[in-house]
C-alpha positions in Angstrom: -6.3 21.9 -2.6 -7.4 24.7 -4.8 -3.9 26.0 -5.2 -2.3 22.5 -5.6 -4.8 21.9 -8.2 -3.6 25.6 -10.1 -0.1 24.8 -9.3 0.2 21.6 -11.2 -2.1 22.4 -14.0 1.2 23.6 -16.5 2.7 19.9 -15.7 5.3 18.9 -13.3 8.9 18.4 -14.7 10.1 16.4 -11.2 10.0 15.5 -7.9 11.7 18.4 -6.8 9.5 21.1 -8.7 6.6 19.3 -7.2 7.8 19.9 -3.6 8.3 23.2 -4.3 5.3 23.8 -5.6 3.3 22.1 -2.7 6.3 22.6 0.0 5.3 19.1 0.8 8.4 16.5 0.9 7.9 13.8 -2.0 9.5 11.0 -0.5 9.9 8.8 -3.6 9.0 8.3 -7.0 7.9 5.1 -7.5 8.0 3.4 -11.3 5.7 3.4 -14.0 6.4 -0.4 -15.3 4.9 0.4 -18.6 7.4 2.7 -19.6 10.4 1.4 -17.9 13.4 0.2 -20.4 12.4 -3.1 -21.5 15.6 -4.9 -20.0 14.8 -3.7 -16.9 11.5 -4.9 -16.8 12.1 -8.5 -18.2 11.2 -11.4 -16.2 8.4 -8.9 -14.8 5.0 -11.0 -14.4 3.2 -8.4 -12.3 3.7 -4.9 -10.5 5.1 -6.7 -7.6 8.9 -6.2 -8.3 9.5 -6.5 -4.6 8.2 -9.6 -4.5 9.9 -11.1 -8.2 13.1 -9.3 -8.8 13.8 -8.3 -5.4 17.9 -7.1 -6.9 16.0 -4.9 -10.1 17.0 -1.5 -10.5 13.1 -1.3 -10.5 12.9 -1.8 -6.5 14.9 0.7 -5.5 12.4 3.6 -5.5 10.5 1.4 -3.1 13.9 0.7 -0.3 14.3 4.0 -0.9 10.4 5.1 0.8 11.0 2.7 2.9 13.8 4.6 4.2 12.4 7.7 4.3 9.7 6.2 6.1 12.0 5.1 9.2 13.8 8.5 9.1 11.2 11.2 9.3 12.2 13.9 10.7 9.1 13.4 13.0 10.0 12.1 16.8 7.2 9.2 15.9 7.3 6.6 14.2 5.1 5.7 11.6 3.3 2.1 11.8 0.3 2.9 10.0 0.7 3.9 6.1 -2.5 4.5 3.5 -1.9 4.6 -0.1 -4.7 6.6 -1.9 -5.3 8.6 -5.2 -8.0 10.3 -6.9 -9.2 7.7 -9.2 -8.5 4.4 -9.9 -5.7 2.5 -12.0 -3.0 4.4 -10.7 -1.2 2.0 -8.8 -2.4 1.8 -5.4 -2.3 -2.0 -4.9 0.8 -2.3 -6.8 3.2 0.3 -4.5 0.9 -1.1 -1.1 2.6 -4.6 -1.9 5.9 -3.4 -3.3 6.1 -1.3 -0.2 4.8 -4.2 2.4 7.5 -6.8 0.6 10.1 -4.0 1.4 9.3 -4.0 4.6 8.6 -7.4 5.0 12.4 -8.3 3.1 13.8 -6.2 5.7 12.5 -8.1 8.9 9.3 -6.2 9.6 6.1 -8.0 10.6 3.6 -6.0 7.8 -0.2 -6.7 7.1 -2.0 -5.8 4.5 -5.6 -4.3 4.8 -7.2 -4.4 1.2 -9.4 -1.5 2.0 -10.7 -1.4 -1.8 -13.9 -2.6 -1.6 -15.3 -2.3 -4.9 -12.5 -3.9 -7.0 -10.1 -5.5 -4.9 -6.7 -7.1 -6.0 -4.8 -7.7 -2.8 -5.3 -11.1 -2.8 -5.0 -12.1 -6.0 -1.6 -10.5 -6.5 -0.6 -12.6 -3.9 -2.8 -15.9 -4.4 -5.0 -15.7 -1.3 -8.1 -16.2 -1.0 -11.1 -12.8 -1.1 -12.5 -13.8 2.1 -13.2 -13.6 5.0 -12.0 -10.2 5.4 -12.4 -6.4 5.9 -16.4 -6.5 5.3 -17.3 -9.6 7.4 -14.9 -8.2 10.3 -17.1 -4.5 10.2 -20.1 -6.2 9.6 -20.1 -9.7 11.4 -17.7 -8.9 13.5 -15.5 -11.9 11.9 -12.4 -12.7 14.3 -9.5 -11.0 13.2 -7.1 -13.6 13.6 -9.0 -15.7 11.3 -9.3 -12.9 8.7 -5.3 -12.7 8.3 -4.0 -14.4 6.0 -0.2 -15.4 5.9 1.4 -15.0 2.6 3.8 -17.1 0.6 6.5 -14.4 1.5 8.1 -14.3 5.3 6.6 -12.1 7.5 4.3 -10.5 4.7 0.3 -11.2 5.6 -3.1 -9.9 4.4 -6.6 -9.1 5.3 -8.4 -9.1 2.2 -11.5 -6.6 1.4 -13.9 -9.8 1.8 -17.1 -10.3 -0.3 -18.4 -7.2 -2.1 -19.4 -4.3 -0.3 -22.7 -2.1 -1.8 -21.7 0.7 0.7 -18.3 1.0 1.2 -17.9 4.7 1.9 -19.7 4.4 5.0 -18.1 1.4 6.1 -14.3 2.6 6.1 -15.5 5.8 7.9 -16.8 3.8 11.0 -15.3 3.7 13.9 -14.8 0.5 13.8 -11.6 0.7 10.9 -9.8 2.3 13.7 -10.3 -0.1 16.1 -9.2 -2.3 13.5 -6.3 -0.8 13.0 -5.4 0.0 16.6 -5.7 -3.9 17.1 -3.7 -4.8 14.2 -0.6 -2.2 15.0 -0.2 -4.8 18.3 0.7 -7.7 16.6 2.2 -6.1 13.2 5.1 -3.6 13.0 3.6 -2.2 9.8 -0.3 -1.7 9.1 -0.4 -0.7 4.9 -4.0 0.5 3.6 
Protein backbone atom coordinates (compact mmCIF):
# COMPACT_ATOMS: atom_id res chain seq x y z
CA UNK A 1 0.00 0.00 0.00
CA UNK A 2 2.89 2.10 0.91
CA UNK A 3 4.39 2.01 -2.47
CA UNK A 4 0.93 2.52 -4.33
CA UNK A 5 0.50 5.36 -2.07
CA UNK A 6 4.33 6.90 -3.27
CA UNK A 7 3.63 5.83 -6.72
CA UNK A 8 0.52 7.90 -7.36
CA UNK A 9 1.54 10.86 -5.32
CA UNK A 10 2.96 12.94 -8.78
CA UNK A 11 -0.67 12.20 -10.38
CA UNK A 12 -1.77 9.61 -12.77
CA UNK A 13 -2.07 10.68 -16.53
CA UNK A 14 -4.26 7.18 -17.45
CA UNK A 15 -5.39 4.04 -17.04
CA UNK A 16 -2.51 2.59 -18.47
CA UNK A 17 0.18 4.50 -16.39
CA UNK A 18 -1.76 3.41 -13.39
CA UNK A 19 -1.42 -0.28 -14.24
CA UNK A 20 1.92 0.07 -14.65
CA UNK A 21 2.57 1.67 -11.74
CA UNK A 22 0.53 -0.86 -9.56
CA UNK A 23 0.94 -3.92 -12.29
CA UNK A 24 -2.65 -4.39 -11.31
CA UNK A 25 -5.16 -4.56 -14.55
CA UNK A 26 -7.58 -1.45 -14.38
CA UNK A 27 -10.46 -2.97 -16.01
CA UNK A 28 -12.43 0.24 -16.79
CA UNK A 29 -12.68 3.74 -16.29
CA UNK A 30 -15.83 4.59 -15.36
CA UNK A 31 -17.34 8.43 -15.90
CA UNK A 32 -17.23 11.33 -13.88
CA UNK A 33 -20.89 12.86 -14.91
CA UNK A 34 -19.90 16.19 -13.64
CA UNK A 35 -17.45 16.83 -16.13
CA UNK A 36 -18.73 14.92 -19.07
CA UNK A 37 -19.64 17.13 -22.34
CA UNK A 38 -22.83 18.60 -21.51
CA UNK A 39 -24.68 16.90 -24.68
CA UNK A 40 -23.76 13.84 -23.53
CA UNK A 41 -25.05 14.08 -20.27
CA UNK A 42 -28.48 15.67 -21.17
CA UNK A 43 -31.55 14.02 -20.16
CA UNK A 44 -29.30 12.71 -17.16
CA UNK A 45 -31.48 12.85 -13.81
CA UNK A 46 -29.14 10.73 -11.68
CA UNK A 47 -25.74 8.63 -11.83
CA UNK A 48 -27.75 5.79 -13.05
CA UNK A 49 -27.02 6.02 -16.92
CA UNK A 50 -27.57 2.30 -17.15
CA UNK A 51 -30.72 2.59 -15.95
CA UNK A 52 -31.89 6.16 -18.02
CA UNK A 53 -29.93 6.30 -21.25
CA UNK A 54 -29.19 2.76 -21.58
CA UNK A 55 -27.70 3.77 -25.73
CA UNK A 56 -25.37 6.98 -24.05
CA UNK A 57 -21.89 7.06 -25.00
CA UNK A 58 -21.85 7.46 -21.07
CA UNK A 59 -22.66 3.54 -20.44
CA UNK A 60 -20.16 2.14 -22.25
CA UNK A 61 -17.38 2.23 -19.71
CA UNK A 62 -19.86 0.19 -17.64
CA UNK A 63 -20.59 -2.92 -20.78
CA UNK A 64 -17.21 -2.60 -21.12
CA UNK A 65 -16.44 -3.92 -17.03
CA UNK A 66 -18.93 -5.91 -17.48
CA UNK A 67 -17.03 -7.60 -20.05
CA UNK A 68 -13.97 -7.76 -18.56
CA UNK A 69 -15.73 -9.20 -15.69
CA UNK A 70 -16.98 -12.43 -17.75
CA UNK A 71 -13.54 -12.75 -19.42
CA UNK A 72 -10.96 -12.90 -16.65
CA UNK A 73 -8.33 -14.55 -17.44
CA UNK A 74 -9.08 -16.45 -14.16
CA UNK A 75 -10.66 -20.23 -14.72
CA UNK A 76 -13.52 -18.89 -12.16
CA UNK A 77 -16.01 -17.04 -12.50
CA UNK A 78 -16.74 -14.10 -10.63
CA UNK A 79 -20.47 -13.93 -8.98
CA UNK A 80 -19.58 -11.85 -6.10
CA UNK A 81 -18.30 -8.13 -6.88
CA UNK A 82 -17.63 -5.22 -3.93
CA UNK A 83 -17.27 -1.75 -4.85
CA UNK A 84 -15.27 0.17 -2.23
CA UNK A 85 -13.05 3.41 -1.89
CA UNK A 86 -11.30 5.21 0.79
CA UNK A 87 -13.73 7.85 1.63
CA UNK A 88 -16.96 8.64 0.67
CA UNK A 89 -18.57 10.64 -2.40
CA UNK A 90 -16.76 8.91 -4.86
CA UNK A 91 -19.19 7.01 -6.52
CA UNK A 92 -19.63 3.81 -5.02
CA UNK A 93 -23.46 3.58 -5.18
CA UNK A 94 -23.52 5.15 -8.52
CA UNK A 95 -21.09 2.41 -10.61
CA UNK A 96 -22.79 -0.58 -8.01
CA UNK A 97 -26.19 0.25 -9.88
CA UNK A 98 -24.73 1.16 -13.25
CA UNK A 99 -22.85 -2.08 -13.11
CA UNK A 100 -25.97 -4.24 -11.63
CA UNK A 101 -28.35 -2.64 -14.61
CA UNK A 102 -25.56 -3.84 -17.05
CA UNK A 103 -25.83 -7.00 -15.90
CA UNK A 104 -29.27 -7.02 -15.29
CA UNK A 105 -29.90 -5.45 -19.26
CA UNK A 106 -27.91 -8.32 -20.33
CA UNK A 107 -30.07 -11.26 -18.81
CA UNK A 108 -28.31 -11.73 -15.49
CA UNK A 109 -30.37 -12.25 -12.25
CA UNK A 110 -28.19 -9.42 -9.94
CA UNK A 111 -28.96 -8.25 -6.34
CA UNK A 112 -27.97 -5.55 -4.73
CA UNK A 113 -26.64 -5.58 -1.11
CA UNK A 114 -26.47 -1.82 0.12
CA UNK A 115 -23.75 -2.58 2.58
CA UNK A 116 -23.38 1.30 3.47
CA UNK A 117 -24.74 1.47 6.65
CA UNK A 118 -24.27 4.88 7.66
CA UNK A 119 -25.61 6.84 4.57
CA UNK A 120 -27.28 4.57 2.36
CA UNK A 121 -28.65 5.44 -1.14
CA UNK A 122 -29.47 2.07 -2.75
CA UNK A 123 -32.86 2.43 -2.38
CA UNK A 124 -33.56 5.56 -3.05
CA UNK A 125 -31.79 5.62 -6.45
CA UNK A 126 -34.04 3.07 -7.30
CA UNK A 127 -37.45 4.07 -5.30
CA UNK A 128 -37.53 1.24 -2.77
CA UNK A 129 -38.14 1.30 0.36
CA UNK A 130 -34.87 1.41 3.42
CA UNK A 131 -36.09 -1.55 5.15
CA UNK A 132 -36.12 -4.34 6.12
CA UNK A 133 -32.74 -5.13 5.11
CA UNK A 134 -29.01 -5.87 5.71
CA UNK A 135 -29.22 -4.86 9.61
CA UNK A 136 -32.45 -6.57 10.59
CA UNK A 137 -31.26 -9.83 8.58
CA UNK A 138 -27.65 -9.78 10.92
CA UNK A 139 -29.33 -8.77 13.74
CA UNK A 140 -32.93 -10.27 13.84
CA UNK A 141 -32.20 -12.65 11.63
CA UNK A 142 -35.02 -11.09 9.17
CA UNK A 143 -35.88 -13.69 6.34
CA UNK A 144 -34.00 -13.02 3.34
CA UNK A 145 -36.58 -13.49 0.93
CA UNK A 146 -38.57 -10.89 2.51
CA UNK A 147 -35.62 -8.49 2.69
CA UNK A 148 -35.24 -8.50 -1.32
CA UNK A 149 -36.69 -6.22 -2.91
CA UNK A 150 -37.61 -6.47 -6.79
CA UNK A 151 -36.84 -3.37 -8.73
CA UNK A 152 -38.71 -1.50 -11.41
CA UNK A 153 -36.05 -2.90 -13.83
CA UNK A 154 -36.20 -6.80 -15.03
CA UNK A 155 -34.12 -8.98 -13.25
CA UNK A 156 -32.44 -6.13 -11.15
CA UNK A 157 -33.35 -6.52 -7.12
CA UNK A 158 -32.09 -5.05 -3.88
CA UNK A 159 -31.49 -5.61 -0.19
CA UNK A 160 -31.28 -2.43 1.22
CA UNK A 161 -28.87 -1.43 4.34
CA UNK A 162 -32.14 -1.38 6.60
CA UNK A 163 -32.62 1.04 9.61
CA UNK A 164 -29.46 2.74 10.85
CA UNK A 165 -26.70 0.92 12.14
CA UNK A 166 -24.56 2.57 15.32
CA UNK A 167 -21.91 -0.16 14.72
CA UNK A 168 -21.49 -1.11 11.38
CA UNK A 169 -17.84 -2.08 11.19
CA UNK A 170 -18.46 -4.90 13.36
CA UNK A 171 -21.47 -5.95 11.70
CA UNK A 172 -20.16 -6.48 8.03
CA UNK A 173 -17.07 -8.34 9.55
CA UNK A 174 -19.38 -11.15 11.07
CA UNK A 175 -19.67 -14.17 9.86
CA UNK A 176 -22.84 -13.93 9.17
CA UNK A 177 -22.29 -11.39 5.75
CA UNK A 178 -20.88 -14.41 4.29
CA UNK A 179 -23.39 -16.57 4.90
CA UNK A 180 -25.35 -13.99 3.44
CA UNK A 181 -23.72 -13.92 0.61
CA UNK A 182 -23.20 -17.66 0.08
CA UNK A 183 -27.14 -17.80 0.29
CA UNK A 184 -27.76 -15.03 -2.01
CA UNK A 185 -25.06 -16.36 -4.96
CA UNK A 186 -27.92 -19.50 -5.07
CA UNK A 187 -30.64 -17.66 -6.27
CA UNK A 188 -28.81 -14.63 -8.03
CA UNK A 189 -26.16 -14.84 -10.83
CA UNK A 190 -24.55 -11.67 -9.58
CA UNK A 191 -24.11 -10.59 -5.80
CA UNK A 192 -22.82 -6.51 -6.05
CA UNK A 193 -21.68 -4.89 -2.55
Amino acid sequence: AAFGIDALRGGVRGPEELEERLRLPVYASVPNFLTAPRLERKGLRSGLVALEMPLSPLTEAYWLLRAKILFTEDDRRVRTLAVTSATELEGKTVTTLNLAAILAQAGARVVVLDADLRRPRCHQHLGLKRGPGLREILEQGFPIQDAVQPSAFENLSLISAGLPSNTPGAMLESAKVAQLVEELKKRFDYVLL
